[in-house]
C-alpha positions in Angstrom: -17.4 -11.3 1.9 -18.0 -8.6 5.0 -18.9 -5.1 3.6 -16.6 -2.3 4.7 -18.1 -0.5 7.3 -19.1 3.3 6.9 -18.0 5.6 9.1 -20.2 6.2 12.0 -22.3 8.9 12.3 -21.1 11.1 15.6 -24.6 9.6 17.8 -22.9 5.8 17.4 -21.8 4.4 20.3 -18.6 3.0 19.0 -17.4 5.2 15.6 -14.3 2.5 15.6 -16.4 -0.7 14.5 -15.2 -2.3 11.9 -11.8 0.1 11.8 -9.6 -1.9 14.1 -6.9 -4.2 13.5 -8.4 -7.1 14.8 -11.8 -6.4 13.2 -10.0 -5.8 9.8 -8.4 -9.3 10.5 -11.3 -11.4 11.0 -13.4 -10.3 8.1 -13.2 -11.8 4.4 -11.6 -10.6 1.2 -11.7 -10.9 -2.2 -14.3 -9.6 -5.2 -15.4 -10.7 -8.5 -12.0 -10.4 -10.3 -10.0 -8.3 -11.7 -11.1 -6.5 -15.3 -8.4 -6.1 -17.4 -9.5 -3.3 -20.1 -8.2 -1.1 -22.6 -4.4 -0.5 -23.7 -3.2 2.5 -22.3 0.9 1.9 -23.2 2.5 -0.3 -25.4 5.7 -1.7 -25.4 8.6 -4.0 -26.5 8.5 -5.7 -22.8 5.1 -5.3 -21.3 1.8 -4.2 -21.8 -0.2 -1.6 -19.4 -3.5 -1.9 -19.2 -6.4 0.2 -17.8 -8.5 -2.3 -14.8 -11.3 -2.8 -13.0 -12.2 -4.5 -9.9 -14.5 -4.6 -7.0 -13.9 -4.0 -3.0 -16.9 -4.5 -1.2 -19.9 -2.9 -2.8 -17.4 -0.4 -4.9 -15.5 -0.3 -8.2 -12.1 0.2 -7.8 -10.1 1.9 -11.2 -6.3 1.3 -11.8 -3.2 0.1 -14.6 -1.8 -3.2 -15.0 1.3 -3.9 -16.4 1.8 -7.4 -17.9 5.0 -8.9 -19.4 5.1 -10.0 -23.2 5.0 -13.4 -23.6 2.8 -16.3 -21.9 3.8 -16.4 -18.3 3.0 -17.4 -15.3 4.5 -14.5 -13.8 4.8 -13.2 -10.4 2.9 -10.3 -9.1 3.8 -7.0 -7.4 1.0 -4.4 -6.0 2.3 -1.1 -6.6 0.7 1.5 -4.1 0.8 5.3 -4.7 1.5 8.0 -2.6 -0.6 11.1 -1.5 -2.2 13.5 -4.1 -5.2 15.5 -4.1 -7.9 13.8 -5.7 -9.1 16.4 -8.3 -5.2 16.4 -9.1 -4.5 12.4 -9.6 -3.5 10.6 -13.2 -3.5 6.7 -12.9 -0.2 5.4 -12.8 1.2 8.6 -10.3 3.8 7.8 -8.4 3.6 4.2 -9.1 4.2 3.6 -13.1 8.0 4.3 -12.4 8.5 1.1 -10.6 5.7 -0.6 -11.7 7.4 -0.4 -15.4 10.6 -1.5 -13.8 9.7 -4.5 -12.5 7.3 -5.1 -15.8 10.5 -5.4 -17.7 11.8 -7.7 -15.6 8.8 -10.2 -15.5 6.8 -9.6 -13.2 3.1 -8.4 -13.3 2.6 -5.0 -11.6 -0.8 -3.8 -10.0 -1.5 -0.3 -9.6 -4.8 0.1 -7.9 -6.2 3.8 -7.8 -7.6 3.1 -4.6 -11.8 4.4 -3.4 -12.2 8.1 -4.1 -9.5 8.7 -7.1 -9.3 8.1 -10.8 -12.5 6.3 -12.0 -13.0 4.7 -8.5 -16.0 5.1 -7.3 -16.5 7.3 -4.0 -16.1 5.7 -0.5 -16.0 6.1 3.0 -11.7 6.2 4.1 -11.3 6.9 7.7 -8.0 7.1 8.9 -7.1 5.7 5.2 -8.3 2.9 6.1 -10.7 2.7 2.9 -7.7 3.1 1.0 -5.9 -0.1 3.0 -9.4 -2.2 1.9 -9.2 -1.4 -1.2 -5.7 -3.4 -1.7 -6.4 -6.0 0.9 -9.6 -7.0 -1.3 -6.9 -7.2 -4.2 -5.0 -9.4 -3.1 -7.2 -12.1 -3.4 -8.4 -11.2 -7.0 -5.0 -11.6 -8.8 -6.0 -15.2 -8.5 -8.7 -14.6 -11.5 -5.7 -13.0 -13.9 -4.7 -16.0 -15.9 -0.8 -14.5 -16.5 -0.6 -14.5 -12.8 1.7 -16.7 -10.8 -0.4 -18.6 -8.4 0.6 -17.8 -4.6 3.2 -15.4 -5.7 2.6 -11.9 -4.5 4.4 -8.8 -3.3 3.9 -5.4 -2.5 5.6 -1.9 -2.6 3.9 1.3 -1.3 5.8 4.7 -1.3 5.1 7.6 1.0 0.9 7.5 1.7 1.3 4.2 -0.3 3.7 2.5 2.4 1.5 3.3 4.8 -1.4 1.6 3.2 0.7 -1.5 2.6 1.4 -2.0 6.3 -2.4 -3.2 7.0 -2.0 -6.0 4.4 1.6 -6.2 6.3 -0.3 -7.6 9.2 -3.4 -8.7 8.2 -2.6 -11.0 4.8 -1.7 -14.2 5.1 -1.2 -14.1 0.9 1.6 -11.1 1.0 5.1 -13.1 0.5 7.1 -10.0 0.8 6.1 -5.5 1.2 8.9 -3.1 1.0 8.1 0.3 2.6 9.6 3.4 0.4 9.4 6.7 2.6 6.8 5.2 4.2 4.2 7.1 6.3 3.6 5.9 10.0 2.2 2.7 11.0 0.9 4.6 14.0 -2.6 6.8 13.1 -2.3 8.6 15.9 0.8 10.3 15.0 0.0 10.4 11.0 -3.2 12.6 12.1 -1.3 15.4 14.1 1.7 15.3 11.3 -0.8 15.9 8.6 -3.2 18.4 10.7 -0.4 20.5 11.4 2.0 20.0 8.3 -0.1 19.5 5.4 -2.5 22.1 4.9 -4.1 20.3 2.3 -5.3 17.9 4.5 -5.5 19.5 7.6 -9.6 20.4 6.8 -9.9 16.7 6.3 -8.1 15.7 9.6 -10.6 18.2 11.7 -13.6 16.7 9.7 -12.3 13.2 11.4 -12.0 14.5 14.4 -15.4 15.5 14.5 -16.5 12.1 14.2 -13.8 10.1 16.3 -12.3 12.7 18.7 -8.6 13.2 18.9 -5.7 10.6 20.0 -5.9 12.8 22.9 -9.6 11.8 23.2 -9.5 8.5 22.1 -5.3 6.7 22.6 -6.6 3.7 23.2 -9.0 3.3 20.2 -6.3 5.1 17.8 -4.0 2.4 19.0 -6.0 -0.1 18.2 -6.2 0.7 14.8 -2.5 1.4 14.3 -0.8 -1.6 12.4 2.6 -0.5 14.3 0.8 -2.0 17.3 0.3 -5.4 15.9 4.1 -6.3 14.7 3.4 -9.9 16.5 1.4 -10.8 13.2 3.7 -9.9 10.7 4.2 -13.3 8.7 6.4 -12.5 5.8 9.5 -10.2 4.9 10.0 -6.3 5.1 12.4 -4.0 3.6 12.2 -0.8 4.2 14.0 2.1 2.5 14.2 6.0 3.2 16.2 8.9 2.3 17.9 10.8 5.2 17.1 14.2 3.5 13.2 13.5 3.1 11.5 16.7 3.4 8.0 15.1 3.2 8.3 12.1 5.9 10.3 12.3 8.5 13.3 9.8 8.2 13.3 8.6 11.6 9.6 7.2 11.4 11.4 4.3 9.0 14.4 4.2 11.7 11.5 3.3 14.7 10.2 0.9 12.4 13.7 -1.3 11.8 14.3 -0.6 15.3 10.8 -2.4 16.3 10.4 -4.9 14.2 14.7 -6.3 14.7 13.4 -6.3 18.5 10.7 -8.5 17.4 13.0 -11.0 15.8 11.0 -10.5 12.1 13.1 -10.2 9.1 13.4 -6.9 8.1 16.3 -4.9 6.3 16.6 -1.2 6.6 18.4 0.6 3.7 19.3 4.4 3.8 20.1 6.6 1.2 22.4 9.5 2.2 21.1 12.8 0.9 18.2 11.3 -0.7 14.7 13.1 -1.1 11.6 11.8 -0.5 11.5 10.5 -4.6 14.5 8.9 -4.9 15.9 9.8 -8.8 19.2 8.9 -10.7 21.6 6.2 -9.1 20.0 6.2 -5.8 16.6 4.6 -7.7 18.8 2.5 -10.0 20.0 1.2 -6.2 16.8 1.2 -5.0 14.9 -1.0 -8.1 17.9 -3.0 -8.2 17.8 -4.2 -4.3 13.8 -4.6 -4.5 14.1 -6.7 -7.2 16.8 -9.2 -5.6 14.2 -8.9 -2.9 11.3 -10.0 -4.7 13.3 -12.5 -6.8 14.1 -14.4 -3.8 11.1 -14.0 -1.3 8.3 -13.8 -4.4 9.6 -15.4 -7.4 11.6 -17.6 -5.0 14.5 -18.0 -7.6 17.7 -15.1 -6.7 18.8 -16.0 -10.1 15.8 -15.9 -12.3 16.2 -13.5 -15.0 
């Protein structure tokens, strides 16, 4: 297994190495297993469960939800959106769906990614840290004995759909993602949108700049590690769904995204939500859960009618 690399110090000759698509691509995956610990909830239908596990040299913290009974079941990766990390609770932004699909048999991963919960610290340029993080997951479901083997999905919402388009082209393990009011798949543009939207981060976004220059400075290196960019390896199904009234992310980002990726022949299906916020709530996530799990029925359980 490669180690992630740190971020360069502002003398390297080449702050990108090791950041890029194609890098990401080439290098190994995986960890010691996943460490299934305490209860945390209880119920009728499942079991969450505070985990463990490693990526690269770090310890990642998260919540597992596991069906009653004796399985195998499929498995779903849950990633969160954006919160500050002083701010987090394991499970935010995640245990919603996660429990949803719980209920419904399948196994639902939600990794706290480097830097929040119990996780330890880590470098995360560009988020990419964050992207790591689940790509070395993937692997690791393997070592949970209720686990499905070669059954895998994933679902990341805002910050958490744009973490799941790296393992969107770089796993070949992924059978199906489903982007929720999903950030860009191009860096470049997620850096100015934050820097000049999001106060909270824009101290953060200058910091990177200081390190690895602008898009202005750099296009061609910020294109090369924008996942947008590399479309051509996408391997598996997409959905994608967005609310046109998302006053977070902008709704057309999810529009240029179907719009790419139809042009590119992949299979992808794009479903809007009139009105809708960046949370979907009420009947709109009732639709929502109900369409991902048809979704992940066929392309992950690969049974429409299993129960």
């Amino acid at each position: 297994m490669t180690p992630t690399t740190s971020p360069a110090s502002d003398t390297d000759p080449d702050p990108f190495k090791g950041l890029r698509i194609a890098e990401l691509a080439a290098r190994e995956y995986g960890g010691t297993g996943i460490v299934v610990g305490e209860v945390a909830r209880a119920q009728p239908t499942f079991t969450r469960y505070r985990m463990t596990y490693s990526s690269d040299d770090l310890t990642i913290s998260g919540l597992v939800d596991i069906p009653a009974g004796e399985g195998p079941f499929p498995v779903v990766i849950v990633n969160h959106g954006y919160a500050p990390p002083d701010r987090y609770e394991p499970g935010f932004d995640s245990w919603r769906i996660a429990d949803w699909l719980a209920e419904r048999g399948y196994i639902a991963l939600m990794p706290d990614y480097r830097n929040y919960g119990d996780s330890d610290p880590g470098p995360n340029p560009f988020h990419i840290g964050y992207a790591i993080d689940v790509l070395n997951l993937i692997p690791q479901v393997a070592s949970l004995p209720q686990a499905a083997p070669g059954q895998i999905g994933i679902i990341g919402h805002s910050m958490g759909g744009e973490i799941s388009l790296w393992p969107m082209v770089i796993s070949e393990e992924v059978d199906a993602v489903v982007l929720y009011a999903s950030m860009s798949g191009d860096v470049a543009l997620n850096w100015a949108y934050r820097r000049r939207y999001w106060p909270v981060q824009r101290q953060a976004m200058n910091a990177t700049a200081l390190i690895y220059g602008t898009p202005e400075d750099n296009p061609e290196a910020y294109a090369a590690l924008s996942p947008i960019n590399y479309l051509d390896r996408v391997r598996m199904p997409v959905m994608i769904h967005h609310g046109t009234a998302d006053e977070w992310v902008p709704y057309e980002w999810s529009e240029e995204l179907f719009s790419l990726m139809q042009g590119a022949g992949l299979d992808v299906t794009f479903w809007s939500y009139p009105d809708g916020g960046h949370t979907l709530r009420g009947s709109d996530f009732d639709l929502l859960m109900e369409r991902n799990l048809a979704f992940f029925d066929e392309y992950v359980r690969g049974d429409v009618n299993s129960p």
